[in-house]
PyMOL commands that place a pseudoatom at each C-alpha (Angstrom):
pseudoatom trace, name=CA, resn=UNK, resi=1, chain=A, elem=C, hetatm=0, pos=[41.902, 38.874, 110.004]
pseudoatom trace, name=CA, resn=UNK, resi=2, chain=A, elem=C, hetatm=0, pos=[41.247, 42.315, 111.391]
pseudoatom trace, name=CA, resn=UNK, resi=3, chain=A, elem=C, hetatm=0, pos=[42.488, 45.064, 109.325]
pseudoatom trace, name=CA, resn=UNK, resi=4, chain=A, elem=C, hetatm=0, pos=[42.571, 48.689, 110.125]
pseudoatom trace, name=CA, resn=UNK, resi=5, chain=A, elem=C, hetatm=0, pos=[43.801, 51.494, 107.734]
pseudoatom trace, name=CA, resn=UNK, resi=6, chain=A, elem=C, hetatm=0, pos=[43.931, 55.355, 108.833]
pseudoatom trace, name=CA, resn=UNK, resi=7, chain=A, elem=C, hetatm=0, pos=[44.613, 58.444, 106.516]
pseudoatom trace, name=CA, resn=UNK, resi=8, chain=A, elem=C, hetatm=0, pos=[43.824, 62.329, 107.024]
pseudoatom trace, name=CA, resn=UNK, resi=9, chain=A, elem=C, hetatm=0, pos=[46.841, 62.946, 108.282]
pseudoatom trace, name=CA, resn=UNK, resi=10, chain=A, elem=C, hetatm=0, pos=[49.262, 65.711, 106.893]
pseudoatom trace, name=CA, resn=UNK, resi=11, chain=A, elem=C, hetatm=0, pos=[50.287, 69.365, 108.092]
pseudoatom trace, name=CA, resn=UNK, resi=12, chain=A, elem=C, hetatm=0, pos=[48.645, 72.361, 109.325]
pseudoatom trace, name=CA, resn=UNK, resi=13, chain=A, elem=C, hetatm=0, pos=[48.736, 75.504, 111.104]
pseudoatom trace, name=CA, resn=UNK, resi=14, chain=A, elem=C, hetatm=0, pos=[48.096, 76.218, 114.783]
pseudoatom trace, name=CA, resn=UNK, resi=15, chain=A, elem=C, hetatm=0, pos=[43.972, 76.817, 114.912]
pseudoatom trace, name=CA, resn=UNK, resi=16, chain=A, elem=C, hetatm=0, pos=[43.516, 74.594, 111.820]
pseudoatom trace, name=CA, resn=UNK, resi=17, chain=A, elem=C, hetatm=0, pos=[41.370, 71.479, 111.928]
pseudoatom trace, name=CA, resn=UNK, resi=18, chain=A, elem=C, hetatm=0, pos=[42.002, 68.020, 110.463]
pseudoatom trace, name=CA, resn=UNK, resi=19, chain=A, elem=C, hetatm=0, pos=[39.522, 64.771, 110.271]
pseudoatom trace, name=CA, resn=UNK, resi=20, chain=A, elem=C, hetatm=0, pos=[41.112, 61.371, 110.485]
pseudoatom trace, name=CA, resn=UNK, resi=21, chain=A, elem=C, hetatm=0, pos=[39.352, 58.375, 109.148]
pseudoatom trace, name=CA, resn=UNK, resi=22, chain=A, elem=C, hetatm=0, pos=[40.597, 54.767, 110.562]
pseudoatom trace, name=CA, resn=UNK, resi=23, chain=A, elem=C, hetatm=0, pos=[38.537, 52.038, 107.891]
pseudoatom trace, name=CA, resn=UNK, resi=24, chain=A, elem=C, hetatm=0, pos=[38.745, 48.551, 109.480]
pseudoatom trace, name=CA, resn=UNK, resi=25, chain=A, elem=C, hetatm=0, pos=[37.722, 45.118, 107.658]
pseudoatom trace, name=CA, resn=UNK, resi=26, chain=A, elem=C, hetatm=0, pos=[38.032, 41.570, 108.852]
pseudoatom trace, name=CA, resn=UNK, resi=27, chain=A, elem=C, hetatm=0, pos=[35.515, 42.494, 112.080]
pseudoatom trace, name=CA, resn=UNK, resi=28, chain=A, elem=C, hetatm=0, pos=[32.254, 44.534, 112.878]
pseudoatom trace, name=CA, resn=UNK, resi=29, chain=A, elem=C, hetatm=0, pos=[32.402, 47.699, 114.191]
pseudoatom trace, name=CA, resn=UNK, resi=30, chain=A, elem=C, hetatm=0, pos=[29.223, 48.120, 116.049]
pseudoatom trace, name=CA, resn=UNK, resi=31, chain=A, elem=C, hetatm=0, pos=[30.505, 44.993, 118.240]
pseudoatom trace, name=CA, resn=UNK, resi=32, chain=A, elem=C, hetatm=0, pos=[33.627, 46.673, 119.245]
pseudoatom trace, name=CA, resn=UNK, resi=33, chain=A, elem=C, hetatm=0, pos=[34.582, 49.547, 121.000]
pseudoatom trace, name=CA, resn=UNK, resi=34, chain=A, elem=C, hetatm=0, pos=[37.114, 51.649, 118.925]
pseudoatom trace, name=CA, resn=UNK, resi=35, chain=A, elem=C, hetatm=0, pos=[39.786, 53.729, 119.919]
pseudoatom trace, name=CA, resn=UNK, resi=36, chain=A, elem=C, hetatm=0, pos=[42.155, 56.601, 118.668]
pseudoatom trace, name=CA, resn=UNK, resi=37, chain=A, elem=C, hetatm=0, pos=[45.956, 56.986, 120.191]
pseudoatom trace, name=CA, resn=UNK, resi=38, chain=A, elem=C, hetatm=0, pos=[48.677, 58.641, 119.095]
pseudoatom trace, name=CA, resn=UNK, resi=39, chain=A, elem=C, hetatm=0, pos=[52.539, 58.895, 119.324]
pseudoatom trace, name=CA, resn=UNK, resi=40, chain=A, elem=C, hetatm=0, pos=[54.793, 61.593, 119.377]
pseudoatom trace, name=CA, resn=UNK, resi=41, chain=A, elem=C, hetatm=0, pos=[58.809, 61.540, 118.894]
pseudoatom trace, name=CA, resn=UNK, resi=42, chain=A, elem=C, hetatm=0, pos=[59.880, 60.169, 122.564]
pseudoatom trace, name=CA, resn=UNK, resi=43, chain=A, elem=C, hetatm=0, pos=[56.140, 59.907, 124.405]
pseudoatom trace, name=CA, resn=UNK, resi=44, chain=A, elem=C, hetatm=0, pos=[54.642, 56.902, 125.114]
pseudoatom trace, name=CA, resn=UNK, resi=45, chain=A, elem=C, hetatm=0, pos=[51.279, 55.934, 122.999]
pseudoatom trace, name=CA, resn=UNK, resi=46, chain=A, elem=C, hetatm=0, pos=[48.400, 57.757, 125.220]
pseudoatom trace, name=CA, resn=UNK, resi=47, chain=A, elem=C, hetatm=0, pos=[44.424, 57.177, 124.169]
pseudoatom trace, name=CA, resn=UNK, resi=48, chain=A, elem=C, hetatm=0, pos=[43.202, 59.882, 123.021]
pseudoatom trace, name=CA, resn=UNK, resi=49, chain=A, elem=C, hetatm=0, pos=[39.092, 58.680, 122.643]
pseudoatom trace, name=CA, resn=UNK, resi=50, chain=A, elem=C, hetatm=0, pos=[37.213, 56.419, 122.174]
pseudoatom trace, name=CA, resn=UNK, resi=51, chain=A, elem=C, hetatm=0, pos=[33.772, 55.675, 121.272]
pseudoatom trace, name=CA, resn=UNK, resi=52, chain=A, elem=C, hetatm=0, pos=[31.793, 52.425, 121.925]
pseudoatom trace, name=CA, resn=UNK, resi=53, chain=A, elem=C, hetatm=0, pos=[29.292, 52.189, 119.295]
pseudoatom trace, name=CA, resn=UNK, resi=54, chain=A, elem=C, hetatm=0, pos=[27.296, 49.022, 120.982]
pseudoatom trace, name=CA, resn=UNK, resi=55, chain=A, elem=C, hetatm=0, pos=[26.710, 51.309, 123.430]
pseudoatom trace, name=CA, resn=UNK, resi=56, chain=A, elem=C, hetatm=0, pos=[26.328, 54.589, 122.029]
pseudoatom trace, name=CA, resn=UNK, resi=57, chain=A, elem=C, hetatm=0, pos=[28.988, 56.395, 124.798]
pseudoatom trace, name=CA, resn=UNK, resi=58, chain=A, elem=C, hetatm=0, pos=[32.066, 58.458, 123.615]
pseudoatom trace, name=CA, resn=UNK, resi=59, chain=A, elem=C, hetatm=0, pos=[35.416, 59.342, 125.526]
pseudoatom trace, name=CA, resn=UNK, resi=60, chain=A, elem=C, hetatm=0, pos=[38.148, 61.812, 124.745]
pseudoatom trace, name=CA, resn=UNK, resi=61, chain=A, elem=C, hetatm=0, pos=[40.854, 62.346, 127.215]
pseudoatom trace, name=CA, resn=UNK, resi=62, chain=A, elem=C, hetatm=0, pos=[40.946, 66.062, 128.932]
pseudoatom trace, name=CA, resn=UNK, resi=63, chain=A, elem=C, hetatm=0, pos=[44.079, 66.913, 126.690]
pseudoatom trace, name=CA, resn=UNK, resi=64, chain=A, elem=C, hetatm=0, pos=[41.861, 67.152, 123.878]
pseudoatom trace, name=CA, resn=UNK, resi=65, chain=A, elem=C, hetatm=0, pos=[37.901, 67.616, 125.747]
pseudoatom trace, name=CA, resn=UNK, resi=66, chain=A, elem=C, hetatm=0, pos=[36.220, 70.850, 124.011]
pseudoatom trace, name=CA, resn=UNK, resi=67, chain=A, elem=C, hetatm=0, pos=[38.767, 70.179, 120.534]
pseudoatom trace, name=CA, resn=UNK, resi=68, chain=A, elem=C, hetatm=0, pos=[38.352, 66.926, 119.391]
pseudoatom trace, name=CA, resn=UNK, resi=69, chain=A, elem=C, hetatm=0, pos=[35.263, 64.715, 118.594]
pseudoatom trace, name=CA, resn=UNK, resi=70, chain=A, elem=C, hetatm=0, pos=[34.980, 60.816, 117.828]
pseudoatom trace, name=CA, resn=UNK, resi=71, chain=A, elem=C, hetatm=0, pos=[32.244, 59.383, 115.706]
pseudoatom trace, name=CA, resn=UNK, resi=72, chain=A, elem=C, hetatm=0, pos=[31.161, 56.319, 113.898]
pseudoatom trace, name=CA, resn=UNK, resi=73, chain=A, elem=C, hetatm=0, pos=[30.026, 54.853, 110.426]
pseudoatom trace, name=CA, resn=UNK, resi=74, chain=A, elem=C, hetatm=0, pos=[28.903, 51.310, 111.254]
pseudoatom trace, name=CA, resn=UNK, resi=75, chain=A, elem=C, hetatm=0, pos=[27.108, 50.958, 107.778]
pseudoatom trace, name=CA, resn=UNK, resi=76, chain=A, elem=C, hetatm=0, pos=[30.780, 52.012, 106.281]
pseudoatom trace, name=CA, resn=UNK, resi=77, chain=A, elem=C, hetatm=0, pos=[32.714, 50.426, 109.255]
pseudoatom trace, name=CA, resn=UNK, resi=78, chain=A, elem=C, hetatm=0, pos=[34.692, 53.725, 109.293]
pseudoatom trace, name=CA, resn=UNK, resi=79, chain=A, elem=C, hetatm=0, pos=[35.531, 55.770, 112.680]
pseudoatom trace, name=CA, resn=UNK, resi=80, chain=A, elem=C, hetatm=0, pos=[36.196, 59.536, 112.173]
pseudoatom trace, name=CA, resn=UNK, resi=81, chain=A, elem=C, hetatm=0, pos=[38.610, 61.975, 114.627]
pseudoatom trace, name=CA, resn=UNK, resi=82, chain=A, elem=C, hetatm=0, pos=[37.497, 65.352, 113.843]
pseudoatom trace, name=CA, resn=UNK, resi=83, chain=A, elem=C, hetatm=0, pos=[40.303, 67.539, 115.443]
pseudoatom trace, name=CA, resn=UNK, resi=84, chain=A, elem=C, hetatm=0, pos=[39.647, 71.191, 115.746]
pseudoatom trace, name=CA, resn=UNK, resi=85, chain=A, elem=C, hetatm=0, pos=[41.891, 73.893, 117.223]
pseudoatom trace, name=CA, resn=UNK, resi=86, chain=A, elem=C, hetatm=0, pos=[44.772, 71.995, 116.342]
pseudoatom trace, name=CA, resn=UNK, resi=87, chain=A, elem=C, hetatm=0, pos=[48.128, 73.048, 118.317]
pseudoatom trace, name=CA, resn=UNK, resi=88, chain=A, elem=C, hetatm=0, pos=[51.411, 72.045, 118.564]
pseudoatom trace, name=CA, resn=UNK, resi=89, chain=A, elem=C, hetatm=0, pos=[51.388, 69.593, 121.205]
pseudoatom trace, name=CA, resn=UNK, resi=90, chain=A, elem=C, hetatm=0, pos=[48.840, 67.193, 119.121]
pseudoatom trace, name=CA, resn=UNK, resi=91, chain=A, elem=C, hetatm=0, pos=[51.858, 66.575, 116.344]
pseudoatom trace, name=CA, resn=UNK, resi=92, chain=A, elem=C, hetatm=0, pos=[52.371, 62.601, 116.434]
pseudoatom trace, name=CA, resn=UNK, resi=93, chain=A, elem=C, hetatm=0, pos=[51.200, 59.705, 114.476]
pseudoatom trace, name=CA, resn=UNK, resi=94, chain=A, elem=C, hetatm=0, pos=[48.016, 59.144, 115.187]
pseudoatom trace, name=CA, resn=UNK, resi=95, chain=A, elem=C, hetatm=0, pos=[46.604, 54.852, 115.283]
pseudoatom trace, name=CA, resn=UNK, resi=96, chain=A, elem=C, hetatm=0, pos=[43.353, 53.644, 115.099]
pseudoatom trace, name=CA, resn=UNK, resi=97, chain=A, elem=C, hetatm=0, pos=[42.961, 50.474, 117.864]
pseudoatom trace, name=CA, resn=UNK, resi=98, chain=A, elem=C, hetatm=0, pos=[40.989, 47.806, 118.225]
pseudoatom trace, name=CA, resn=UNK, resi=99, chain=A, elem=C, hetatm=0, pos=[40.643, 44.639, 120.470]
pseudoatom trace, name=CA, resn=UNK, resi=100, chain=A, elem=C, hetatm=0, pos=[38.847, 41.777, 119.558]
pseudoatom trace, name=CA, resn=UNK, resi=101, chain=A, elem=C, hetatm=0, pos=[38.861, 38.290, 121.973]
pseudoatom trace, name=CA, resn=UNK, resi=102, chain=A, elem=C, hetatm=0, pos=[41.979, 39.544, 123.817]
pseudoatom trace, name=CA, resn=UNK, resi=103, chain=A, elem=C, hetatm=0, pos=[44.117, 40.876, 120.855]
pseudoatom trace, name=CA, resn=UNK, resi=104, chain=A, elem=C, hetatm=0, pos=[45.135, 44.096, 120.218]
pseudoatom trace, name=CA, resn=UNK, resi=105, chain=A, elem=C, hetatm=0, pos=[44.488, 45.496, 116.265]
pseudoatom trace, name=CA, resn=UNK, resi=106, chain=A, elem=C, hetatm=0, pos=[46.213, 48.638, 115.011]
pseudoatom trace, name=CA, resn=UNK, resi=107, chain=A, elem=C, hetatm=0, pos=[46.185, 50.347, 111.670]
pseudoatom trace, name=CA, resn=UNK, resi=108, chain=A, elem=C, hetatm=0, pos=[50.062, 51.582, 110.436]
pseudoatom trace, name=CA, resn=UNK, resi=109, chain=A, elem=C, hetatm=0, pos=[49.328, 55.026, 111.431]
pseudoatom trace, name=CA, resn=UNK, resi=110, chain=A, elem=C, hetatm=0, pos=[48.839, 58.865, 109.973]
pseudoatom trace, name=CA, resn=UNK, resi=111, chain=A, elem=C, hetatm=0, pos=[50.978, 61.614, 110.684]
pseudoatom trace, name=CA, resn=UNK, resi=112, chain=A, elem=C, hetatm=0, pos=[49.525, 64.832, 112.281]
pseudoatom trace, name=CA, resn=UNK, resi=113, chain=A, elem=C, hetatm=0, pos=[51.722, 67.244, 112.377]
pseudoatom trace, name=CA, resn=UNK, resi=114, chain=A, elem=C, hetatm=0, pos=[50.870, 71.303, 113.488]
pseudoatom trace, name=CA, resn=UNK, resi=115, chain=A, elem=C, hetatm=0, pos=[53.112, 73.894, 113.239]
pseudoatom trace, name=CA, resn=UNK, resi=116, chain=A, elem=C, hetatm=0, pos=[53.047, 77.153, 115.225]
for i in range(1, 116): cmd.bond("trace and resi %d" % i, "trace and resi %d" % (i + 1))
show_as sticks, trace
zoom trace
């Protein structure tokens, strides 16, 4: 059973930087590309990066290019979101994803919320 947990979550200020954490279980990382969404009130989910550790590539989408970074811990199966430059628009709950032989994993969430 796969099992994902995030945390790092919580409030800041406009400019202010944040680094989320997503610790999975139950499946090794360095076989599976990882992924980092997030919600906010009345927006769909949208992928915000992801990094494929197999491979050694990264992606972050151009809403967050030049602000956020995505990196990996295979010895502690952990995946990091370092978010820098924080602004309003990035409030949501942020989910840590994973699929593994067709099935989609995802951790319960962390909230991110910036103020202005």
């Amino acid at each position: 059973q796969v099992r994902l947990v995030e945390s790092g979550g919580g409030l800041v200020q406009a400019g202010g930087s944040l680094r989320l954490s997503c610790v999975g279980s139950g499946t090794a990382f360095n076989l599976n590309d990882m992924r980092w969404f997030r919600q906010a009130p009345g927006n769909q989910r949208e992928q915000v990066a992801r990094i494929s550790s197999r491979y050694g590539s990264t992606y972050v989408s151009d809403s967050v290019k030049g602000r956020f970074t995505i990196s990996g811990d295979n010895a502690k199966n952990t995946v990091y979101l370092q978010m820098n430059g924080l602004k309003p628009e990035d409030t949501g709950v942020y989910y840590c994803n994973t699929i593994l032989d067709g099935v989609d994993y995802w951790g319960q969430g962390t909230q991110v919320t910036v103020s202005s």
